[in-house]
LUMPA-183747 format. One record per residue: residue in one letter; residue number from 1; x negated, y negated, z of N, C-alpha, C in turn. Coordinates in pm, whole numbers, plus 50000, padded with zeros to 5 digits. Atoms other than C-alpha are relative to their C-alpha. Layout:
<pts>
aa|i|n.c1|n.c2|n.c3|ca.c1|ca.c2|ca.c3|c.c1|c.c2|c.c3
A|NUM|X|Y|Z|X|Y|Z|X|Y|Z
...
</pts>
This chain:
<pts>
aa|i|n.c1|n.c2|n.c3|ca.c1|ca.c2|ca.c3|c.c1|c.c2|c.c3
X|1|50032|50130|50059|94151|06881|16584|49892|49932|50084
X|2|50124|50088|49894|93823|06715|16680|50030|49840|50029
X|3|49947|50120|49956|93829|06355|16850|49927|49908|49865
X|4|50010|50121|50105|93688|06232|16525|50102|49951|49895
X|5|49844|50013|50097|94021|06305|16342|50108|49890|50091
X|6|49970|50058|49903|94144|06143|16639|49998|49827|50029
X|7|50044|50163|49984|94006|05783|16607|50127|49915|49942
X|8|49899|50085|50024|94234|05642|16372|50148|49932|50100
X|9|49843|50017|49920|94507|05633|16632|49945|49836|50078
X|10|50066|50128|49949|94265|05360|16875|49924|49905|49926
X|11|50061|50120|50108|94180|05150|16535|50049|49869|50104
X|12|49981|50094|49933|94406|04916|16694|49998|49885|50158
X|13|50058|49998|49891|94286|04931|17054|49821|49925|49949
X|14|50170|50036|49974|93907|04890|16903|50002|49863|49934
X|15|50004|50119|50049|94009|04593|16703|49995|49865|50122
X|16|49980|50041|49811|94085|04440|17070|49915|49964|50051
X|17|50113|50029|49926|93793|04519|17189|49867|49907|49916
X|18|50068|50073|50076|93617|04373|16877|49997|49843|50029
X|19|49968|50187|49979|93787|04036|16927|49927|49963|50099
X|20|49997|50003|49892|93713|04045|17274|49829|49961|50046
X|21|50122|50021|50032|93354|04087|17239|49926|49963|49958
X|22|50109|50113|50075|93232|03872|17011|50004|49921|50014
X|23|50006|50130|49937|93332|03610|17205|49864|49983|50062
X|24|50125|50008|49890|93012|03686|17415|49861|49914|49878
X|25|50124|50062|50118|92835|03573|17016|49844|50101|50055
X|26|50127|49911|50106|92610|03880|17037|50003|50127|49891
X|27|49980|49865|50102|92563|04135|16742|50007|50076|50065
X|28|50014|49838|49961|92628|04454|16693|49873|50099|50039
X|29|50148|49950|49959|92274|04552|16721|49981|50008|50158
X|30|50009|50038|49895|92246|04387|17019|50066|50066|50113
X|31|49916|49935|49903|92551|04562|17176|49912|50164|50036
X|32|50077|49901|49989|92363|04871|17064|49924|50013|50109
X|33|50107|50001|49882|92073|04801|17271|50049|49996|50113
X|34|49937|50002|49879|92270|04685|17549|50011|50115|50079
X|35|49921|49874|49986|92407|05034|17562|49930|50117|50102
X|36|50118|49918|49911|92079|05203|17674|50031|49956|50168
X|37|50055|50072|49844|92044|04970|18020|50098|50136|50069
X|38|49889|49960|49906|92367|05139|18192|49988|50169|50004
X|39|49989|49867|50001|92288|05509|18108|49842|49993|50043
X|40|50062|50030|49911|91929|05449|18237|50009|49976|50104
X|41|49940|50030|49872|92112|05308|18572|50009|50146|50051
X|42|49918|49874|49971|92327|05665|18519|49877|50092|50018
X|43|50149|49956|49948|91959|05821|18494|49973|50033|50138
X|44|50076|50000|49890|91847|05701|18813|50108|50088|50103
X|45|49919|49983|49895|92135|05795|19003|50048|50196|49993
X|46|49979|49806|50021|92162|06163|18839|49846|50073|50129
X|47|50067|49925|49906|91838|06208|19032|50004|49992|50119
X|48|49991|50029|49882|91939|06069|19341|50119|50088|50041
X|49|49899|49883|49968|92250|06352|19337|50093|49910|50055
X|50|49914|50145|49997|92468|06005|19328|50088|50061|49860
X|51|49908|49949|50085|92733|06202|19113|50114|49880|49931
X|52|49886|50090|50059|93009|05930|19098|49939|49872|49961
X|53|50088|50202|50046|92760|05575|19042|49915|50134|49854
X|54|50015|49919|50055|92613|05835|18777|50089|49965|49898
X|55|49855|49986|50075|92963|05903|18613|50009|49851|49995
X|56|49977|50135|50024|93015|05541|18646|49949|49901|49896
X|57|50050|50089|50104|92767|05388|18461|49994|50076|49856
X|58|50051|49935|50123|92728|05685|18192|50149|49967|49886
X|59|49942|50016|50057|93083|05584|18112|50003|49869|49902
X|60|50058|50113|50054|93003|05237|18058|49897|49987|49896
X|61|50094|49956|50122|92736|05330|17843|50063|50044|49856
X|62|49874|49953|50081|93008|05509|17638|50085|49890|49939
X|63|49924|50131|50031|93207|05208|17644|49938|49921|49925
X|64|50039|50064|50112|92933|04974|17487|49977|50105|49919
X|65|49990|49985|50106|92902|05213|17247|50102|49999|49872
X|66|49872|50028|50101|93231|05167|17106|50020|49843|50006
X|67|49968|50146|50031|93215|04782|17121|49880|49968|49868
X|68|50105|50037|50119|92896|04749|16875|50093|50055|49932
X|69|49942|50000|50135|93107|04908|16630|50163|49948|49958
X|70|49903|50113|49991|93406|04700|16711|49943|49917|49953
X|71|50050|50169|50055|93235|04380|16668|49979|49992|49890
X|72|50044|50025|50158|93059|04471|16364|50145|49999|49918
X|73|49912|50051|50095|93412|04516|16204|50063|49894|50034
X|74|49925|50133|49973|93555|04239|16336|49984|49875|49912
X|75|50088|50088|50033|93275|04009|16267|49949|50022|49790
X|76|50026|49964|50133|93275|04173|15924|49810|49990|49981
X|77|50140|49959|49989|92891|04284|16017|49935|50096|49992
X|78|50063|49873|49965|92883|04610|15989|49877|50029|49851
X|79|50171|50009|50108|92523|04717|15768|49976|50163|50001
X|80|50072|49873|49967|92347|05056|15714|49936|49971|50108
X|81|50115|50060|49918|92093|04930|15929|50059|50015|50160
X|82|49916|49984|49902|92364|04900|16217|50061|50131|50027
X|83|49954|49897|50014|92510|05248|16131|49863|50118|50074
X|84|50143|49939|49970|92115|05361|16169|49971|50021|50163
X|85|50085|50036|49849|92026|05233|16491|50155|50046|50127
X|86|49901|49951|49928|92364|05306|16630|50001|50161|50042
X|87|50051|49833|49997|92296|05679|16535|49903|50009|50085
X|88|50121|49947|49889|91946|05698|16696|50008|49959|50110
X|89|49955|50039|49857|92087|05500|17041|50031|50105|50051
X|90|49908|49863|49941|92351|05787|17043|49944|50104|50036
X|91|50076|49904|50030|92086|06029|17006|49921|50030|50162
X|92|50098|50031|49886|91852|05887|17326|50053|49987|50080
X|93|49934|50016|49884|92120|05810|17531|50077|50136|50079
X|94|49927|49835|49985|92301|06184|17515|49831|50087|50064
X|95|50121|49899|49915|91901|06303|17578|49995|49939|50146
X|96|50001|50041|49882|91902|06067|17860|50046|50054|50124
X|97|49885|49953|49912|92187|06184|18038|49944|50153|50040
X|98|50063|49898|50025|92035|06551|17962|49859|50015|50095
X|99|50139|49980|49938|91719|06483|18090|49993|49932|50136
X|100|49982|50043|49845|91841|06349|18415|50035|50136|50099
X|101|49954|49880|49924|91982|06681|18484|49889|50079|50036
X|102|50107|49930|49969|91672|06824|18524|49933|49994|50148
X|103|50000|50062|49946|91635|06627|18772|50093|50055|50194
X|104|49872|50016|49922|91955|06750|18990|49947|50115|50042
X|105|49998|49925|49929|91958|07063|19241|50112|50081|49924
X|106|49864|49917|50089|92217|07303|19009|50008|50135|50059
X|107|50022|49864|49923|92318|07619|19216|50073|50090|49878
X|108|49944|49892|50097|92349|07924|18988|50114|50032|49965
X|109|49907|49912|49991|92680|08082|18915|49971|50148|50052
X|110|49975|49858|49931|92750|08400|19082|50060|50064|49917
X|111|49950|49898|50100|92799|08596|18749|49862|50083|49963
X|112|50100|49936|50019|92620|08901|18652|49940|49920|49819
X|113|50038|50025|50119|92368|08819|18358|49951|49822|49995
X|114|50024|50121|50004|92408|08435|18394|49954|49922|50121
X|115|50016|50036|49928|92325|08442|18767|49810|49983|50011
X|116|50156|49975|49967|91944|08517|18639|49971|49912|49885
X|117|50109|50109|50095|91869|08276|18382|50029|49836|50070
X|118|50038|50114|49957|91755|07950|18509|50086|49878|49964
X|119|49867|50111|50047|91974|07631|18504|49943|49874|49882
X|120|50064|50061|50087|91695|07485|18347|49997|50008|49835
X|121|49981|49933|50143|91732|07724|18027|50121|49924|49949
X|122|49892|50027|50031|92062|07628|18006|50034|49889|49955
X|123|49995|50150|50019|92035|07259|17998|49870|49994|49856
X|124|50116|50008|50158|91736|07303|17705|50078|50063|49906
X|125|49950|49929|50125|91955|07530|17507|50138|49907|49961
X|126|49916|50127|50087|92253|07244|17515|49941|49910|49954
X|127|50073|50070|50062|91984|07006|17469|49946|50071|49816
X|128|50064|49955|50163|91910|07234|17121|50156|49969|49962
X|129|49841|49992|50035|92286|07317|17057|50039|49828|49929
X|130|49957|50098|50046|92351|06942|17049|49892|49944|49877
X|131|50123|50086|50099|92032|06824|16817|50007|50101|49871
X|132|49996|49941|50136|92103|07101|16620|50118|50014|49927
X|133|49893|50087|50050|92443|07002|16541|50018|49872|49921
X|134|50008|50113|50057|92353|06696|16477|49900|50025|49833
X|135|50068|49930|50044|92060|06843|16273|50033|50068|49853
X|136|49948|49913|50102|92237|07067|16039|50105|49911|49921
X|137|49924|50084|50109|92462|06771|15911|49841|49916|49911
X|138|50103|50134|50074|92127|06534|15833|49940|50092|49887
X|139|50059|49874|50052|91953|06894|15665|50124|49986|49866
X|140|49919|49951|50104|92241|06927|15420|50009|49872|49924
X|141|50006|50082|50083|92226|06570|15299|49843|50013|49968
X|142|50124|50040|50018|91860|06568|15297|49944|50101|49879
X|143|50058|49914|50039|91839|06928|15106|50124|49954|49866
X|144|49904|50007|50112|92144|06796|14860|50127|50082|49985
X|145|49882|49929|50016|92411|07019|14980|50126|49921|50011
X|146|49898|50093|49965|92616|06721|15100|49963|49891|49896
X|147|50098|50112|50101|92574|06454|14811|50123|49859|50044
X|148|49934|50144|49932|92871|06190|14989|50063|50069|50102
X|149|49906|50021|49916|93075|06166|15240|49846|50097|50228
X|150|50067|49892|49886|92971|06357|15634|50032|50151|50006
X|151|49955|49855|49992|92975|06726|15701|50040|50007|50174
X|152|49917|50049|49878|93209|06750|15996|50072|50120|50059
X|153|49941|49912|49975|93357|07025|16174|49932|50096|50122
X|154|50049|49879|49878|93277|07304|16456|50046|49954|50110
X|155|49954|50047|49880|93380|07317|16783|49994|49882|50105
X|156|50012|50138|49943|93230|06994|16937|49867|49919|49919
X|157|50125|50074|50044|93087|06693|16805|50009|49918|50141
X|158|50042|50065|49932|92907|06426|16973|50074|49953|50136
X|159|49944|50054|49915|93193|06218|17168|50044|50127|50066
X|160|49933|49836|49932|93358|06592|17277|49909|50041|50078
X|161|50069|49953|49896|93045|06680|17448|49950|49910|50121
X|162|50039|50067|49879|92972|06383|17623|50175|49987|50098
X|163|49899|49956|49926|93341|06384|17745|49997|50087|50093
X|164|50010|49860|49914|93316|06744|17878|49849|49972|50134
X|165|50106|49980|49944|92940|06616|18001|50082|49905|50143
X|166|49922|50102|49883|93125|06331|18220|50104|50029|50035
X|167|49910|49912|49895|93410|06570|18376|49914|50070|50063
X|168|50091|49906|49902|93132|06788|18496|49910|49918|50082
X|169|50129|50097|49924|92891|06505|18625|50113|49923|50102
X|170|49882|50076|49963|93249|06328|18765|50051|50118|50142
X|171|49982|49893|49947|93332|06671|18946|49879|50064|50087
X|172|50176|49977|49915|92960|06734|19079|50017|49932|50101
X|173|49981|50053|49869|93087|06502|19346|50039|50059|50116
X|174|49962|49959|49925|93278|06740|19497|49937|50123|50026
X|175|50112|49904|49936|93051|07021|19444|49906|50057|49852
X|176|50057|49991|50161|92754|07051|19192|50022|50118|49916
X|177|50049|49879|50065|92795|07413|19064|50148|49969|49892
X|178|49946|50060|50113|93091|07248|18869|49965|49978|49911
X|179|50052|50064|50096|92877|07081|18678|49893|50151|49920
X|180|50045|49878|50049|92662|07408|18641|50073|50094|49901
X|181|49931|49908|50037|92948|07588|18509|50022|49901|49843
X|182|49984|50101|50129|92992|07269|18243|49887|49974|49905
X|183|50161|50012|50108|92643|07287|18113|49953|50114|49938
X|184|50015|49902|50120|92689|07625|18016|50042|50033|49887
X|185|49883|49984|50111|93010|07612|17871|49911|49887|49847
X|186|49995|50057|50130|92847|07342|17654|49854|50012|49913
X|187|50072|49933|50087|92536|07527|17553|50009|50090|49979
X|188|49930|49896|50106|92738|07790|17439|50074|49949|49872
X|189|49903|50064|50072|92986|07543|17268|49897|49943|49895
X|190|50084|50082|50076|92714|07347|17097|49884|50042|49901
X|191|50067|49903|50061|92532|07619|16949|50092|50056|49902
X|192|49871|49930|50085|92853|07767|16828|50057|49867|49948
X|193|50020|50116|50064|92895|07434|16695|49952|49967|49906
X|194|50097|50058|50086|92585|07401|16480|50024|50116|49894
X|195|49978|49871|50070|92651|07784|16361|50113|49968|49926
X|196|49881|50005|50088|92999|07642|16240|49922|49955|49906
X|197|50020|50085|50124|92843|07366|16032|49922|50066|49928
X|198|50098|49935|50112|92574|07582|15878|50101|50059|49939
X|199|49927|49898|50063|92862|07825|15794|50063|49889|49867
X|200|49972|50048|50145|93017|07542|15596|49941|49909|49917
X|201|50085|50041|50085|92734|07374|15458|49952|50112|49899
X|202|50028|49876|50115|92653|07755|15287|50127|49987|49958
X|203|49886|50008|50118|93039|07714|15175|50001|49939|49902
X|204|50010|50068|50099|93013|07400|15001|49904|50012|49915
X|205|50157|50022|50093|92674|07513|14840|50059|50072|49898
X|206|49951|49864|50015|92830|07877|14762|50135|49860|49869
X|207|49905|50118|50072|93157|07622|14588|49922|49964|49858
X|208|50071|50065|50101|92909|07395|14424|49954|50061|49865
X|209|50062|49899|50124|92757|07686|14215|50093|50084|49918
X|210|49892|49928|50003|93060|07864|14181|50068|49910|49855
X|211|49901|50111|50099|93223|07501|14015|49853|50007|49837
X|212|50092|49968|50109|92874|07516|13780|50000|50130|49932
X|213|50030|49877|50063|92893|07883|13647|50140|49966|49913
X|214|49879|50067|50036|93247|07771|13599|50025|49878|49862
</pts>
């Protein structure tokens, strides 16, 4: 079960945080934006090999992102427009984090095969894995295979990888090749991810034609 099946349980937790937050009287937009500053902070500190102020703020970052969409229901504000910009935040802030690692000193694993490709590869191919996850849902509404709702499924979406990304960046404190070992696992995972959803975006197409011949 992915953590998006998962939400309903902290409706009543995010309502909380909704209240809570709009006391401050700024939009959801606004929270959006907010959201960037603190994973920029987490940025700076990924290159400074500052593992736990890192982890610290990237969580916080995490955190306003679940208050903009608190507020908006609260405030009974929520918009496409808000749904939009919320999406492309999520988008820049997950490259952010990504592109800090580049940044970091990552000592190889000591496995045959994976001890010779570069740590750099590895971090570009979760950087694909994840965009092409994301990717292969926008492709199936855009080409008409999805005509409502989201296409949802494969081994990790979005919140699941930044989770896994912030145990390995959390754990890099004590010794980075942790985190090495977490950036493979999740450009393996995130690839095998995008390969699910294609598989069932060709189901529902394969269906669709199936219900028409029908």
């Amino acid at each position: 079960m992915t953590l998006y099946k998962r939400r309903e349980r902290f409706e009543h937790l995010s309502i909380k945080i909704g209240i809570a937050f709009s006391k401050a009287g700024l939009s959801p937009n606004q929270w959006t934006a907010i959201s960037i500053i603190p994973v920029l902070i987490a940025f700076y500190f990924l290159t400074q090999a500052n593992f736990l102020a890192a982890a610290l703020f990237f969580i916080i970052s995490s955190f306003l992102d679940l208050v903009d969409g608190s507020v908006a229901r609260v405030t009974g504000r929520v918009s496409r427009l808000g749904a939009y910009l919320d999406t492309v935040v999520d988008r820049y802030i997950e490259f952010i984090i990504i592109l800090g690692l580049l940044f970091v000193f990552l000592p190889k694993p000591d496995f045959p095969v994976i001890k010779d490709i570069p740590m750099a590869a590895w971090i570009f191919l979760y950087l694909f894995g994840g965009m092409m996850t994301t990717y292969v849902k926008a492709a199936a509404r855009e080409k008409g295979i999805l005509e409502s709702g989201e296409l949802k499924g494969g081994l990790l979406e979005r919140a699941e990888r930044l989770v896994i990304l912030f145990i390995g960046i959390l754990f890099a404190a004590v010794t980075p090749v942790i985190l090495s070992y977490i950036i493979i696992l999740l450009a393996i995972l995130t690839n095998i991810s995008a390969l699910q959803r294609m598989n069932i975006a060709i189901g529902l197409q394969k269906k669709a034609v199936e219900t028409k011949k029908g």
